[in-house]
PyMOL commands that place a pseudoatom at each C-alpha (Angstrom):
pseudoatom trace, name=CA, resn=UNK, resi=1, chain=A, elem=C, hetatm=0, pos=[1.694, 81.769, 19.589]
pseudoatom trace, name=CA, resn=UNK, resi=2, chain=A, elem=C, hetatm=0, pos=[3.896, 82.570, 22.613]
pseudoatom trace, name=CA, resn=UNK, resi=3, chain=A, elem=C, hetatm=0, pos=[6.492, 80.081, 24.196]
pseudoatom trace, name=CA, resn=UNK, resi=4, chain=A, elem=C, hetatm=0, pos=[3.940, 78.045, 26.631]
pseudoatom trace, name=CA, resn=UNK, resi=5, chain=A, elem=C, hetatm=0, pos=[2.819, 76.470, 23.491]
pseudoatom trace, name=CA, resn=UNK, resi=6, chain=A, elem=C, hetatm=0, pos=[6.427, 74.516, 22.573]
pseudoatom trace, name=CA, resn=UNK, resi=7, chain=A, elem=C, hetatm=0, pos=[5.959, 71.185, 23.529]
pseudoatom trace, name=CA, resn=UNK, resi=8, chain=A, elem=C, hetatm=0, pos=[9.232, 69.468, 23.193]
pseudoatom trace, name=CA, resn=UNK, resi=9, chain=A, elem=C, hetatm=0, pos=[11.082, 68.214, 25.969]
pseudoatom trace, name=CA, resn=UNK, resi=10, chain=A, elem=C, hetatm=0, pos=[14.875, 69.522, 27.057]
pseudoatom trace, name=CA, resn=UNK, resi=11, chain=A, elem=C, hetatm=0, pos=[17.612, 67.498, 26.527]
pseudoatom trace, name=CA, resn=UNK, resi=12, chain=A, elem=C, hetatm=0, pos=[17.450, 65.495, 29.869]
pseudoatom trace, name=CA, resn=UNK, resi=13, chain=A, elem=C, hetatm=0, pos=[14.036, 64.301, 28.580]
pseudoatom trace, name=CA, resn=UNK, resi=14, chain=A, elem=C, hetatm=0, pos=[15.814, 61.326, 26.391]
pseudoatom trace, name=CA, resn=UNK, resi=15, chain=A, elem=C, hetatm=0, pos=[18.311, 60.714, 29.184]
pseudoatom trace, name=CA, resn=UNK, resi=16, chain=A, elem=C, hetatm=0, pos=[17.979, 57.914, 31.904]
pseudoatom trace, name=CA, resn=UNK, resi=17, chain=A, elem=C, hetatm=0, pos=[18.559, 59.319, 35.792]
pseudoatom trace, name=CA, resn=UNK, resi=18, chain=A, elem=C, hetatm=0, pos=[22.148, 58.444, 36.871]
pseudoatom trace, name=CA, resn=UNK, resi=19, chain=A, elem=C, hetatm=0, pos=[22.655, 56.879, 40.553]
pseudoatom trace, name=CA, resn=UNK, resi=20, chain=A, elem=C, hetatm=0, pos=[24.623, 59.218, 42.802]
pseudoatom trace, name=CA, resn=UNK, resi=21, chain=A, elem=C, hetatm=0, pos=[27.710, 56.800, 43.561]
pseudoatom trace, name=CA, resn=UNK, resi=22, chain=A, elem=C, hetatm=0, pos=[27.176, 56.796, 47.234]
pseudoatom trace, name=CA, resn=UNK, resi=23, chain=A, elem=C, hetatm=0, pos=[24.019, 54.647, 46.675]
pseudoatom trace, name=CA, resn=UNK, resi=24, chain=A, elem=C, hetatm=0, pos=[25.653, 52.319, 44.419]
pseudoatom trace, name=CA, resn=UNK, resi=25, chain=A, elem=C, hetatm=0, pos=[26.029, 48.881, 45.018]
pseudoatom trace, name=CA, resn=UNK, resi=26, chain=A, elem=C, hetatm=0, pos=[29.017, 46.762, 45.026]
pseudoatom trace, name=CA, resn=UNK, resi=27, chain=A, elem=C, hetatm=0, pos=[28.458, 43.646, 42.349]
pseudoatom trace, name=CA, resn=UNK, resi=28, chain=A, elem=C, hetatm=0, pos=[29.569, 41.101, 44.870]
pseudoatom trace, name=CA, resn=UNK, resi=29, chain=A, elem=C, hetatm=0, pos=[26.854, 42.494, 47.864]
pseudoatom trace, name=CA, resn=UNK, resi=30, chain=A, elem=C, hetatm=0, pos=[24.024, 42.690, 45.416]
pseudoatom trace, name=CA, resn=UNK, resi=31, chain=A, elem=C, hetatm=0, pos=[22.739, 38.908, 45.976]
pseudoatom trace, name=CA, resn=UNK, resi=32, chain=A, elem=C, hetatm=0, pos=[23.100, 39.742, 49.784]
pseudoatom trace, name=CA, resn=UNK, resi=33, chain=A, elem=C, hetatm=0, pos=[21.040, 43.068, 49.192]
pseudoatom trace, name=CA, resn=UNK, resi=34, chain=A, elem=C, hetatm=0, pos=[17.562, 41.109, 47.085]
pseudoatom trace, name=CA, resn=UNK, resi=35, chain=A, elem=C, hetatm=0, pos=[18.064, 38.970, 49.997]
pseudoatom trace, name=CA, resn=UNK, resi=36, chain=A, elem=C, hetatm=0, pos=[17.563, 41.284, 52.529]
pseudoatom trace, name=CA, resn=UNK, resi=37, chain=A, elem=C, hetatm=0, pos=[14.793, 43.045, 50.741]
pseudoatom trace, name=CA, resn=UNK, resi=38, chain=A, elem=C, hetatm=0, pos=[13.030, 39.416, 49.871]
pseudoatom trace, name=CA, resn=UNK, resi=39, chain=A, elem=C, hetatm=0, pos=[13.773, 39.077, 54.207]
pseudoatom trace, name=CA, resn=UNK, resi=40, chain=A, elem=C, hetatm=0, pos=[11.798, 42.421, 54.546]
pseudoatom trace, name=CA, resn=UNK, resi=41, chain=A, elem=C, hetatm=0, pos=[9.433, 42.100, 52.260]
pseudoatom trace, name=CA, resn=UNK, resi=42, chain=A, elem=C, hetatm=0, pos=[8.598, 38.279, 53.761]
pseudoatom trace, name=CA, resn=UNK, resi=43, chain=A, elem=C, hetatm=0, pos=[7.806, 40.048, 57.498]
pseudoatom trace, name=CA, resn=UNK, resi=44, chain=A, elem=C, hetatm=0, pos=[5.725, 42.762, 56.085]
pseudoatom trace, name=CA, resn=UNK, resi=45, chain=A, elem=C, hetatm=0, pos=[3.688, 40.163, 54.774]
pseudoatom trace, name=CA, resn=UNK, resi=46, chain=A, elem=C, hetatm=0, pos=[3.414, 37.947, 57.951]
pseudoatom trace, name=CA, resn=UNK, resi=47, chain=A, elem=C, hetatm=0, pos=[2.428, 41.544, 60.147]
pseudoatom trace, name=CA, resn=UNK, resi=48, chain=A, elem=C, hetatm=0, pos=[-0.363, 41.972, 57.847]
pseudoatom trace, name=CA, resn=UNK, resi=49, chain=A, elem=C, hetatm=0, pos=[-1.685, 38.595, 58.448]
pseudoatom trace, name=CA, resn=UNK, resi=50, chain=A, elem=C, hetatm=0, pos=[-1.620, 39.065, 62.458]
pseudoatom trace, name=CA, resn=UNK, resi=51, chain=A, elem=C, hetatm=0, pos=[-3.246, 42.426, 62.199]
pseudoatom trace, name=CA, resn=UNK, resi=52, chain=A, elem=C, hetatm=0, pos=[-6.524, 41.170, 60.622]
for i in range(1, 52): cmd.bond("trace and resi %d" % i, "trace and resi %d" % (i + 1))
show_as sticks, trace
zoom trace
């Protein structure tokens, strides 16, 4: 048996990802922010119905 046979994760495996703080969000902008992507998300869907 040679080492490409161990099959358990590193230690980062039971870890969540961390969010660099430049791409946090402030608490008090994060209503504004689902907003905006609720806004965006509305006009995709009206595009797609003009296209067809």
């Amino acid at each position: 048996m040679g080492r490409d046979e161990h099959t358990t994760g590193g230690n980062n495996s039971r870890s969540l990802p961390q969010t660099p703080k430049n791409q946090k969000i402030q608490p008090k902008k994060v209503t504004e922010e689902i907003a905006n992507e609720f806004a965006e998300l509305h006009q995709s869907k009206k595009t797609k119905h003009r296209k067809k």
